[in-house]
C-alpha positions as CSV (number, residue, x, y, z in Angstrom):
1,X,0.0,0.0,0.0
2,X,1.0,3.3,-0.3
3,X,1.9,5.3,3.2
4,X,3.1,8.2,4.6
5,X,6.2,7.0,6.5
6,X,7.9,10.8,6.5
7,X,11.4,10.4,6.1
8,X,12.2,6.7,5.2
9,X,11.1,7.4,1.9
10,X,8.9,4.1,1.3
11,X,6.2,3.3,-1.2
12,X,6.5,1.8,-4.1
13,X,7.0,3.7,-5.9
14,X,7.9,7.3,-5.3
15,X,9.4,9.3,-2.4
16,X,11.3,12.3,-3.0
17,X,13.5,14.2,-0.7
18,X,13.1,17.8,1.0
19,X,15.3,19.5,-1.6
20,X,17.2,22.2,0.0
21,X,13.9,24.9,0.8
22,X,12.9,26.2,4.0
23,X,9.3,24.8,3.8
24,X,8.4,21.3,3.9
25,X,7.5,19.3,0.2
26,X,4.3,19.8,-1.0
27,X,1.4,17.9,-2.3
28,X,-0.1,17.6,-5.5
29,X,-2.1,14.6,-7.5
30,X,-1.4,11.2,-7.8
31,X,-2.1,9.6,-11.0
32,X,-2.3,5.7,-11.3
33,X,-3.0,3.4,-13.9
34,X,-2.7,-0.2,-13.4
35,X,-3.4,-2.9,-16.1
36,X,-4.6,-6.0,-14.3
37,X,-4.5,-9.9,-15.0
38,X,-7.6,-12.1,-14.0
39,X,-5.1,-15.2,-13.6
40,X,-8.2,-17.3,-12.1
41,X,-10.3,-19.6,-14.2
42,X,-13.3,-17.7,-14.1
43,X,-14.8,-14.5,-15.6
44,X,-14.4,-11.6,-12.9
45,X,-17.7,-9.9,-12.9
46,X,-15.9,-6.7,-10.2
47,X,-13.1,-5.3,-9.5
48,X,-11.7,-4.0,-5.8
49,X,-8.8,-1.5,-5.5
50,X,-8.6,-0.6,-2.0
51,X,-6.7,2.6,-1.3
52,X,-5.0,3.5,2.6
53,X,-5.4,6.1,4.2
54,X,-9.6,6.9,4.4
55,X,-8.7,10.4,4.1
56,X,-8.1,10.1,0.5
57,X,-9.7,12.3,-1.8
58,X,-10.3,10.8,-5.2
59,X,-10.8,13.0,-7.9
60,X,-11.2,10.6,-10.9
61,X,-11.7,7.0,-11.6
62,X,-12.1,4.9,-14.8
63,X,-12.8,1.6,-14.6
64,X,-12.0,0.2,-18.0
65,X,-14.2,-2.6,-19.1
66,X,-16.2,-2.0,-15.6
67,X,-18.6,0.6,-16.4
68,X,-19.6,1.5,-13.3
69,X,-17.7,3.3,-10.4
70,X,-18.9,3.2,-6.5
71,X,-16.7,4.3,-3.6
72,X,-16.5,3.0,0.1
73,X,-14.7,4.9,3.1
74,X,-14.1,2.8,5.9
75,X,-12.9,5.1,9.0
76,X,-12.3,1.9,11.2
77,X,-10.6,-0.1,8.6
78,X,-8.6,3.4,8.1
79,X,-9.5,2.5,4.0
80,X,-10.7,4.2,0.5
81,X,-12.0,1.2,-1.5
82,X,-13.2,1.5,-5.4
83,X,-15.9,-0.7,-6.4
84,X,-15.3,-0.9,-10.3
85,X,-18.5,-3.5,-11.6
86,X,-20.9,-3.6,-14.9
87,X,-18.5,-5.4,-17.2
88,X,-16.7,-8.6,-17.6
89,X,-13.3,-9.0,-17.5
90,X,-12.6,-12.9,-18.6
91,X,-10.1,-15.6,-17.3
92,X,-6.6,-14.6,-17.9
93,X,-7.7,-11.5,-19.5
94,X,-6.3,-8.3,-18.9
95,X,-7.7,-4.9,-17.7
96,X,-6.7,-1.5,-17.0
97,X,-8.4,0.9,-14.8
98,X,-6.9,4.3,-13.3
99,X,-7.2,6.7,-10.3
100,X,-6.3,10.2,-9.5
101,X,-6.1,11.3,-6.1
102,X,-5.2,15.0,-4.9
103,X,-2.6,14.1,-2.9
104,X,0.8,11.9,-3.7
105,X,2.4,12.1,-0.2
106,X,0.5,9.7,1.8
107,X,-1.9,7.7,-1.1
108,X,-1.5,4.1,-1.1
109,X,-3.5,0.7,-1.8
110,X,-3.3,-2.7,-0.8
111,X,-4.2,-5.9,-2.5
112,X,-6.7,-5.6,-5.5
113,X,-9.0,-8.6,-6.4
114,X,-11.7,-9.8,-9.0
115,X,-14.9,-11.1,-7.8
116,X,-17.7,-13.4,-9.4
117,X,-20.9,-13.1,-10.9
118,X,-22.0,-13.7,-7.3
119,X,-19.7,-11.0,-5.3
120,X,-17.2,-14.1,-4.1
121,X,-13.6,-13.2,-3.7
122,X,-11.9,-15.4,-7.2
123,X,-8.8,-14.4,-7.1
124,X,-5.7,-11.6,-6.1
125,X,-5.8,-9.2,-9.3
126,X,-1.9,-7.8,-8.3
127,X,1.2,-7.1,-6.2
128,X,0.7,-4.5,-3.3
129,X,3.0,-1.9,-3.5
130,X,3.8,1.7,-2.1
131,X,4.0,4.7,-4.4
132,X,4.7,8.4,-3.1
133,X,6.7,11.5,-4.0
134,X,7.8,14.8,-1.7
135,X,10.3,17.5,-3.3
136,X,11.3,20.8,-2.4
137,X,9.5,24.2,-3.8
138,X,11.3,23.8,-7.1
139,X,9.1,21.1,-7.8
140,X,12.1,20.0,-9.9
141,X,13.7,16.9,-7.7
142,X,11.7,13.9,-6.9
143,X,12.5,10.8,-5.0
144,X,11.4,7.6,-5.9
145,X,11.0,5.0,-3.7
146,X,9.6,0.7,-4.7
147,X,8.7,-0.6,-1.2
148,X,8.0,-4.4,-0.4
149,X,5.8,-4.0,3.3
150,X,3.1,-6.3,2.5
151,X,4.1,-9.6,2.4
152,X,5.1,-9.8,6.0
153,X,8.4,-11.9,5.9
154,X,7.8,-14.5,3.1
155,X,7.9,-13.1,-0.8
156,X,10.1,-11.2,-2.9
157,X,8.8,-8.3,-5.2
158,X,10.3,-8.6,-8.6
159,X,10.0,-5.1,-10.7
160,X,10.7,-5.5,-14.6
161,X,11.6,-2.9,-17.1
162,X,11.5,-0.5,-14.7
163,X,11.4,2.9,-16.8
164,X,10.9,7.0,-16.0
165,X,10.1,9.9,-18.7
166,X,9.7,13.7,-18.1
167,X,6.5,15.3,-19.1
168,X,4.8,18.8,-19.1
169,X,1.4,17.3,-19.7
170,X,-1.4,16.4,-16.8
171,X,-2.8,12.7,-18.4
172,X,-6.0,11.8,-17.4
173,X,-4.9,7.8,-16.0
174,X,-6.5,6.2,-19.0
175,X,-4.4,8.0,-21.5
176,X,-1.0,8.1,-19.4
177,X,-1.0,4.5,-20.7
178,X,-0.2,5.5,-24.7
179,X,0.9,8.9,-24.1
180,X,3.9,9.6,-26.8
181,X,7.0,10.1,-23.7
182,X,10.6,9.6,-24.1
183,X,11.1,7.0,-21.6
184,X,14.3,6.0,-20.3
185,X,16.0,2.8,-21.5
186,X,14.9,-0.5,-18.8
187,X,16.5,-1.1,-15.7
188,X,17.7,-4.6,-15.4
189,X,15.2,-6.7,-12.9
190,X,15.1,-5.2,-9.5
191,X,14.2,-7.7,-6.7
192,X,13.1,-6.2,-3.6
193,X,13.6,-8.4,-0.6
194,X,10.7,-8.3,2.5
195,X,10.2,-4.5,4.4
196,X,12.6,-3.4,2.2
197,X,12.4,-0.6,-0.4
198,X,14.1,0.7,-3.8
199,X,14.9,4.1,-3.9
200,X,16.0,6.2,-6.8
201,X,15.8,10.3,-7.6
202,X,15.0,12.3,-10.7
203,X,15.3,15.6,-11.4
204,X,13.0,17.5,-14.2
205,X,13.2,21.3,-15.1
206,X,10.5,23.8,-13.7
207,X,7.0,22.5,-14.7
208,X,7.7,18.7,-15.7
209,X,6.5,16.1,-13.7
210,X,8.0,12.7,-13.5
211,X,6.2,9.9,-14.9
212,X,7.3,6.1,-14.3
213,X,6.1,2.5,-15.4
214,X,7.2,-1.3,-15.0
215,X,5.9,-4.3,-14.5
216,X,5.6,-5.7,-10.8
217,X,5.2,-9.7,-9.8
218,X,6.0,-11.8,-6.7
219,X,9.0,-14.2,-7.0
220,X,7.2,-17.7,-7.3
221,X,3.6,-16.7,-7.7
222,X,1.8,-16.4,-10.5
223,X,-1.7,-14.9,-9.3
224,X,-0.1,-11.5,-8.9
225,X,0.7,-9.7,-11.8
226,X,0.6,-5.9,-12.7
227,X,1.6,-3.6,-15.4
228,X,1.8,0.2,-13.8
229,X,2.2,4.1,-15.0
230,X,2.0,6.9,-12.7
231,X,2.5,10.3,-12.8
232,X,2.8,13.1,-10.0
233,X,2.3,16.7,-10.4
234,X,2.8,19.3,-7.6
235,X,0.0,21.5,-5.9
236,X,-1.3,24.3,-7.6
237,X,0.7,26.5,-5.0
238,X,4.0,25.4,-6.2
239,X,3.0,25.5,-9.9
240,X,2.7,29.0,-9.1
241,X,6.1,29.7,-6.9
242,X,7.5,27.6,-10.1
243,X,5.7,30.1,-12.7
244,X,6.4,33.1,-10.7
245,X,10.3,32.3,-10.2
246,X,9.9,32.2,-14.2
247,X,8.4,35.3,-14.9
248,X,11.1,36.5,-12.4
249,X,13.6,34.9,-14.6
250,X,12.4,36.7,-17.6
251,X,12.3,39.9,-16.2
252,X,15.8,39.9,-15.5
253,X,17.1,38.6,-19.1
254,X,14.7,41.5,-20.7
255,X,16.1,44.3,-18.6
């Protein structure tokens, strides 16, 4: 899942560091697109992507070949859980579905699963995993940090063809899957060992947001199996500190 656990820089995916500023980092949105395998022998009728902490705010869904969206907030539980249903999604068939949350610091979601025709659990639809970004009020260094604090003690993550582009565009989740990017070449197969974490940092100029995608699986199982893309963006606060140290810039060229 993905958590805010300050500076130890966990989640799978991103974490970045407090980048020499006088303020803490920032939030912004949290865009997530996962493309899922039914790997049991049934049709999946649903699909459940439950999201931690309950305070989330979600500010866009799509389901893909579930046409229908519900959300559940569960303040004991301390969960955010998307109910995508109205569709089909057939055995060992893929599907892609997509979230956008307003805040990338402290998002995160544990195991998602298919259900029947009938509501019954079938099967797990993919490898939990923590994703989160900070950065200073440049907005132009992120950490990225590929945890592994879900399996207790017993399985490895694997993460394959790990890759990261640059972007000035805001994708809605759907299309952040095809968008035309200049992604890095693939990292050689990362295995990421229990309660431990991969960390790595990228830097992008003044308004370009980092975007990164890989395929995730657990050494020796093959009911978990997940194809991701996400993209962070700052808050509209430091898009504007960003802009105005721009305009700043400019000034002084002209004169």
């Amino acid at each position: 899942m993905i958590r805010n656990t300050g500076l130890r820089l966990a989640a799978v995916v991103v974490a970045v560091g407090f980048v020499g500023a006088a303020v803490g980092p920032a939030l912004g949105s949290q865009i997530i697109n996962g493309n899922y395998k039914n790997t049991s022998n049934v049709a999946a009728y649903d699909f459940h992507w439950t999201f931690y902490p309950h305070t989330l705010t979600l500010t866009a869904s799509n389901g893909g070949a579930f046409s229908s969206t519900n959300t559940t907030v569960s303040e004991q539980a301390d969960t955010l859980d998307v109910h995508f249903f109205n569709g089909l999604v057939g055995a060992q068939g893929w599907n892609a579905v997509s979230v956008t949350f307003d805040d990338n610091d402290s998002s995160g979601y544990t195991t998602p699963w298919w259900s029947g025709s009938l509501g019954e659990f079938i099967g797990s639809a993919g490898t939990p995993f923590s994703l989160r970004d900070q950065y200073g009020t440049t907005a132009t260094e992120w950490t990225i940090a590929i945890d592994n604090h879900d399996f207790g003690d017993m399985r490895t993550t694997l993460v394959t063809n790990l890759q990261t582009a640059k972007t000035t565009v805001v994708y809605e989740g759907q299309a952040l899957r095809t968008a035309p990017l200049d992604w890095s070449l693939p990292q050689s197969q990362i295995a990421i060992a229990p309660n431990e974490e991969y960390v790595f940092t990228m830097t992008t100029a003044p308004g370009e947001y980092p975007v990164i995608r890989g395929e995730l699986s657990d050494q020796g199982y093959s009911d978990t199996q997940l194809s991701l893309v996400a993209e962070f963006t700052p808050e509209p606060a430091t898009l504007g500190l960003v802009a105005f140290g721009l305009l700043a810039a400019l000034r002084r060229v002209r004169k």
